[in-house]
N, C-alpha and C positions, 0 to 999 in steps of 0.2 A: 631481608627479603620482603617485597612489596605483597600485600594482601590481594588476592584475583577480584578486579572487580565482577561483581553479582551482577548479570545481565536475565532480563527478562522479554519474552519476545512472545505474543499471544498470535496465537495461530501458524505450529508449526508442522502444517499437512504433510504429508508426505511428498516428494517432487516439485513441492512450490518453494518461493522465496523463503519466508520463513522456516523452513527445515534448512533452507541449503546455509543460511546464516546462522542458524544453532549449530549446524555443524562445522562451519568453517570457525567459528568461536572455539568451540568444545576441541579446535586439533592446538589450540595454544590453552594448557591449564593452568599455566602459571600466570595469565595475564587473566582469564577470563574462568566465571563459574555460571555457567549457563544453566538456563529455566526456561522449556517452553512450555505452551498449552495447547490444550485440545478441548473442544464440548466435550469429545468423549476418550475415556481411556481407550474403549475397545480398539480406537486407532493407534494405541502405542507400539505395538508390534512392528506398523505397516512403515515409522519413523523411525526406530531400531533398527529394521531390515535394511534400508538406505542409508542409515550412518554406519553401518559396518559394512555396506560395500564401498564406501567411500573413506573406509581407513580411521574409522571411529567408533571404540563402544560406543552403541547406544546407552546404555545408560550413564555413559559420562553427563548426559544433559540430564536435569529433571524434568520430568514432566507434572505440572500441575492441570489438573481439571477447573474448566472452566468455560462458562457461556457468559459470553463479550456483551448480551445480551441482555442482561441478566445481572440486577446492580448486588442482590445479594452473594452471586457466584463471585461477580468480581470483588467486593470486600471479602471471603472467605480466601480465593485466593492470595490477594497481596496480604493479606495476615498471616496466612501459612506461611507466604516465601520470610515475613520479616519474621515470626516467630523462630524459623531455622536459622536464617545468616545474620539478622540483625539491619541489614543495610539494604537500600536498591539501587546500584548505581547509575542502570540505564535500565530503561523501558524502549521498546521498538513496539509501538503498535501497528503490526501487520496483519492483523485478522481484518478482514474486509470480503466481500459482495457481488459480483457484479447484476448490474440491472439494466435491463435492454426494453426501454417499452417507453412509448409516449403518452407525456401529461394527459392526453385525453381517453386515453385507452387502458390508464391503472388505477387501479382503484387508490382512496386517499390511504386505508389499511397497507397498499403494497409498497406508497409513496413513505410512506411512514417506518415500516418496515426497513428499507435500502436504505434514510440516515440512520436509524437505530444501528445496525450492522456497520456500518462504513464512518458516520459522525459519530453518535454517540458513544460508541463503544472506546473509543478513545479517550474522549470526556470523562467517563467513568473511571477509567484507569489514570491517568494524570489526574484529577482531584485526588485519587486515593495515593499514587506515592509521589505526587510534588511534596506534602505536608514531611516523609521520611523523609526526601533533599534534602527541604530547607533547616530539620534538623541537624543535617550532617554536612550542611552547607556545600553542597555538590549534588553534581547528576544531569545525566543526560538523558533527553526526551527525544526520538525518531518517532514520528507520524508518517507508516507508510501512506503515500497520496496517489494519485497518477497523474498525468497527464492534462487527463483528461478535470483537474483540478483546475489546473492552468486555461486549457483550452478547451473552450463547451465542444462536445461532440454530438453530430446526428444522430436522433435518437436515442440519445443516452442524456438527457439531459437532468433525468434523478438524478443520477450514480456523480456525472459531473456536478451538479450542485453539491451535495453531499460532501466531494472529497475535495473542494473548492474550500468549502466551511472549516474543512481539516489541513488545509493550507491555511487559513486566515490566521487559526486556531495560533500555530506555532510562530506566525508570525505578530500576532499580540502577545503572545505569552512571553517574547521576548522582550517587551518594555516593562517589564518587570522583575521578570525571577534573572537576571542576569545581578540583582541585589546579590543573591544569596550564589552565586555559582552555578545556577543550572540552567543550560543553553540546549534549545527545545529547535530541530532538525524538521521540515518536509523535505519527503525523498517524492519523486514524480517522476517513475519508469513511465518509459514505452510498453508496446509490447512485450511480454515474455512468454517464453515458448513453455507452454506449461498447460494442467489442467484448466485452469483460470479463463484462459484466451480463448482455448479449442471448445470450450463450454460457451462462451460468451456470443461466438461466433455462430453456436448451431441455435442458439436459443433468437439473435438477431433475427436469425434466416429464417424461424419457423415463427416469428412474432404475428401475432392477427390484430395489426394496427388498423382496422375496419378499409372500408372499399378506398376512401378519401386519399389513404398515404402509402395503401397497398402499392402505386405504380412507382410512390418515390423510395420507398423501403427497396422494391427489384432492384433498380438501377442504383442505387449507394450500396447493396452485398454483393453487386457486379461489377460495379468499378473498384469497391473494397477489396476482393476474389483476386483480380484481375492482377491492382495492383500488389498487394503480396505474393502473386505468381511470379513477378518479376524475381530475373536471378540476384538482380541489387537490392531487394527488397528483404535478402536475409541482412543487408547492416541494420535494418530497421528492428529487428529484432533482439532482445537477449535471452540468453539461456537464464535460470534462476541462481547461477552460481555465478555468474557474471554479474547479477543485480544486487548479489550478498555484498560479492567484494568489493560494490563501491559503498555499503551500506558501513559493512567492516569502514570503511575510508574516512566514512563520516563520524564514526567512534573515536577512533584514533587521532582525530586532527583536532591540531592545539587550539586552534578558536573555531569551531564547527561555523557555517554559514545558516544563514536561517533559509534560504531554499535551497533544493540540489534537485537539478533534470538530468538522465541521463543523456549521452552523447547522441542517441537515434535522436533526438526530438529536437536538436538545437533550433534545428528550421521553425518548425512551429517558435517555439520559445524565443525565437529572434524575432519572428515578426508581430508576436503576442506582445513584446515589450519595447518596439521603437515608437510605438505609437500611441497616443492616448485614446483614441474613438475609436478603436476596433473595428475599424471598417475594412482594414487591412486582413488582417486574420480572416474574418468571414468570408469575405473574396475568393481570400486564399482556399479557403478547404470548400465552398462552393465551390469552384473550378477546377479541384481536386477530386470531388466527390459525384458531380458530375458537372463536365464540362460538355455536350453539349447545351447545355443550356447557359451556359459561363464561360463561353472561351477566350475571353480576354481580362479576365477577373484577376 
């Protein structure tokens, strides 16, 4: 009988992606021995309550304490987890951020902030358990990314830089560590229906990007609004348990890819890559974002 690989997954909130992929891990325990995190324990309760109403002790998964943040939290952790099992086999960094505010309206502290969270905190954690890989010659590395890694978005243009870096990230890391076995994953959802989104969206809408961009911020959360009102606009979305099991997909499969977009985005993602000058793409979501002023874009 095969030994469960050791999976570790940072930041597994309650109701978001990373809980919903501890738990879909944690319902096979022969294959899989799950670990996720939290900054804070006080939140363990609120991840138990949701993996047993979804058919899971919670405490099948571990939970270690940890701030992504925080390079000595993350070396205490991944010591603990290899102290207990000995191995890591995968890492999912899914702990991440969202940040809604323009270069000219954040301070360089909050610019600073949003990679820390979203780039760095991934950084931290792959320096720390590639070195257990390559001793055990194996392991797989998911960087949750978004989208918006791929595709700059208005107004988001931190958060997209940031998790752009964290795409690069996994796609350098694979001219290397494929020596020893370990093939390092960007995953790059759409939206998902989740705290994440519904937070991101009230924080856009209440942003005080000064007089200058106030009238273009209205009209890009009104055609944003508008167009997620649309009844077609739910394919554009996943639920977080939809995002797991493609994430699960990317564990499981025998030569992992080094990017993976979910299905809502192909559009973006097609017209992000037939082109080399990106003049395509920009068009594209100006005239999506607002097309009176684009309508043939």
């Amino acid at each position: 009988m095969s030994t469960p690989s050791v999976v570790l997954i940072t930041g597994i909130t309650a109701r978001g992606l990373g809980a919903s992929l501890a738990i879909q891990l944690a319902k096979t325990p022969t294959q899989y021995k799950v670990y996720g995190t939290l900054r804070s324990l006080a939140k363990a309760e609120e991840f138990y309550k949701e993996a047993r109403e979804k058919g899971v002790e919670g405490t099948s998964v571990g939970i270690l304490e940890l701030d992504v943040t925080d390079a000595g939290s993350c070396k205490k952790a991944v010591q603990e987890l290899v102290d207990k099992e000995g191995r890591i086999d995968v890492l999912v960094n899914n702990a991440g951020a969202g940040f809604v505010q323009t270069i000219e309206s954040a301070s360089e502290e909050q610019i600073q902030n949003c990679f820390d969270v979203n780039f760095f905190s991934a950084y931290r954690m792959c320096r720390l358990t590639i070195p257990h890989m390559r001793a055990q010659n194996s392991g797989r590395i998911i960087n949750i990314s978004s989208i918006g890694g791929l595709v700059g978005q208005p107004f988001n243009e931190t958060y997209c830089a940031a998790k752009c870096a964290l795409d690069s990230l996994a796609e350098s890391f694979n001219g290397t560590l494929w020596k020893w076995n370990i093939h390092v994953s960007s995953f790059c959802p759409g939206a998902i229906t989740s705290a994440f989104a519904g937070t991101a969206m009230k924080t856009l809408a209440g942003q005080d990007v000064g007089d200058a961009y106030k009238p273009v911020l209205d009209e890009y959360v009104k055609n944003l609004t508008a167009r997620y009102s649309l009844p077609e606009a739910a394919n554009s979305r996943q639920t977080p348990e939809e995002c797991a099991a493609d994430v699960v997909a990317i564990i499981e499969a025998e030569r992992p890819k080094v990017r993976y977009a979910t299905h809502t985005v192909k559009e973006l993602v097609d017209k992000k890559f037939v082109e080399d000058g990106g003049d395509k793409i920009v068009g594209f979501l100006r005239n999506r974002y607002f097309p009176a002023d684009f309508p043939s874009a």
